[in-house]
N, C-alpha and C positions, 0 to 999 in steps of 0.2 A: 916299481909300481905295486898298490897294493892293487890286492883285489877283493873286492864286498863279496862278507862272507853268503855262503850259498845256501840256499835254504836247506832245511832237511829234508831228505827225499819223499817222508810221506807225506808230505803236504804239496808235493806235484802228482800226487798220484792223480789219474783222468776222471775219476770216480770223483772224487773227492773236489775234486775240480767244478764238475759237472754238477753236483750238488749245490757249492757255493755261489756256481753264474745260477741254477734253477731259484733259487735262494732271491740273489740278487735281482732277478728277473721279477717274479713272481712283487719284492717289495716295490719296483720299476711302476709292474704295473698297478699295483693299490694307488700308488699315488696318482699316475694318470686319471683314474678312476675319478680319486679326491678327488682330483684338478679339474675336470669333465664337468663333476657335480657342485663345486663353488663357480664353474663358470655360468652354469645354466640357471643355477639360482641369482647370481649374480644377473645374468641375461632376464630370466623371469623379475625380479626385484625391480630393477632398473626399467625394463615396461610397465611394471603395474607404477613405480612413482611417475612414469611421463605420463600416464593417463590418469592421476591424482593431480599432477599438475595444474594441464589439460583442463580435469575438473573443476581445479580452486581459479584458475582462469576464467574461465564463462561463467564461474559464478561471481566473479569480483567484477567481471562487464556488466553480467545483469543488474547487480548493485547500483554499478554506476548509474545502468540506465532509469532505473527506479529514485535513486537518488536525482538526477536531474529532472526527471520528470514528476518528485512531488516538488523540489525547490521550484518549476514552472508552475505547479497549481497554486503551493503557497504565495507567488508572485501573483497569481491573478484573485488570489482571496483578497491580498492584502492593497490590491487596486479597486477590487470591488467595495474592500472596507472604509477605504477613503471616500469613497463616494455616498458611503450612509450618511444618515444624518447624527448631529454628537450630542451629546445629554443633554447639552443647553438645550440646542434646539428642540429635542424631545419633551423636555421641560415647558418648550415657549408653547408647543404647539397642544400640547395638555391644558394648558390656562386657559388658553382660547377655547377647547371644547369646551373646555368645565365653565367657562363664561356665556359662551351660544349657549351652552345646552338643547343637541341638537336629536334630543328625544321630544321634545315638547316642539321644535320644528314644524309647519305647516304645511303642506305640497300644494302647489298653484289648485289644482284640482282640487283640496280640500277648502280652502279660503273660498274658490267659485261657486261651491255647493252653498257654504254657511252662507254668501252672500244671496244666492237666490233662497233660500229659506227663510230669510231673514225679512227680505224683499215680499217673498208670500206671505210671511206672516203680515205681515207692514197693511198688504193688499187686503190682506182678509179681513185683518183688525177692521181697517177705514171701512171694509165695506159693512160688517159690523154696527159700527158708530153711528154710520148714517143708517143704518135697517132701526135703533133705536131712538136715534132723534125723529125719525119719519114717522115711528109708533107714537113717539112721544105728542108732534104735531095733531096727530088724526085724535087726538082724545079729548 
C-alpha cells in the first residue's frame, strides 16, 4: 500500500492553522455581507418595480377609461351632427331669406297703426273737402 505523502510539519502547526480558518473565516464572512446586500437591494429593486408596475397599471386604466369616454362623446357629437342641417339645405334656406327679405317685414301691429292713419287721414281729408265745398257754396 502506498501511502500519501504527509505534509510537512510546519504547515500543521495550530498557529498557522488558526490564522488560515481566521483567514478563511473573516473572507466567509465578506461574502455573507455581499450576499446580504444584493439581496436587499435586490428586495428594494423588486418593490420599487411592483409599485412602478402598479403605477403604469392605473395609469393605462385611466387611459382606457378616458379613452372610452371621449369615443362616447365623439359618438354623441357625431349623432348630433347628423341631425344638423347640410349645406344644401343651408343654401335653400338662405334663398328664401334673401327672397322674403325679412328686414323690410311688417308686424300685424305695425300694418294696424298705418291702417288707422291712413283711415284718419282719409277722415280728415273728406272732412276737409266738404269744409271747402261748404265755403265754396256760401259765396
Amino acid at each position: 500500500m502506498v501511502l500519501p505523502p504527509s505534509p510537512p510539519t510546519s504547515m500543521l502547526d495550530p498557529n498557522t492553522l488558526y490564522v488560515v480558518v481566521k483567514g478563511l473565516e473573516s473572507k466567509a464572512n465578506n461574502l455573507l455581507r455581499q450576499m446580504d446586500i444584493f439581496k436587499n437591494d435586490y428586495i428594494k429593486k423588486n418593490t420599487d418595480l411592483k409599485k412602478e408596475v402598479k403605477a403604469l397599471t392605473d395609469d393605462l386604466l385611466d387611459l382606457k377609461r378616458n379613452h372610452d369616454s371621449v369615443v362616447q362623446k365623439m359618438d354623441i357629437v357625431i349623432k348630433e351632427l347628423r341631425q344638423t342641417a347640410g349645406i344644401e339645405q343651408v343654401s335653400l334656406l338662405k334663398r328664401y331669406v334673401d327672397l322674403w327679405n325679412p328686414l323690410n317685414f311688417a308686424t300685424q301691429r305695425d300694418v294696424e297703426r298705418i291702417i288707422e292713419t291712413k283711415l284718419a287721414d282719409l277722415h280728415h281729408g273728406s272732412h276737409a273737402v266738404h269744409d271747402l265745398e261748404t265755403k265754396k257754396e256760401k259765396r
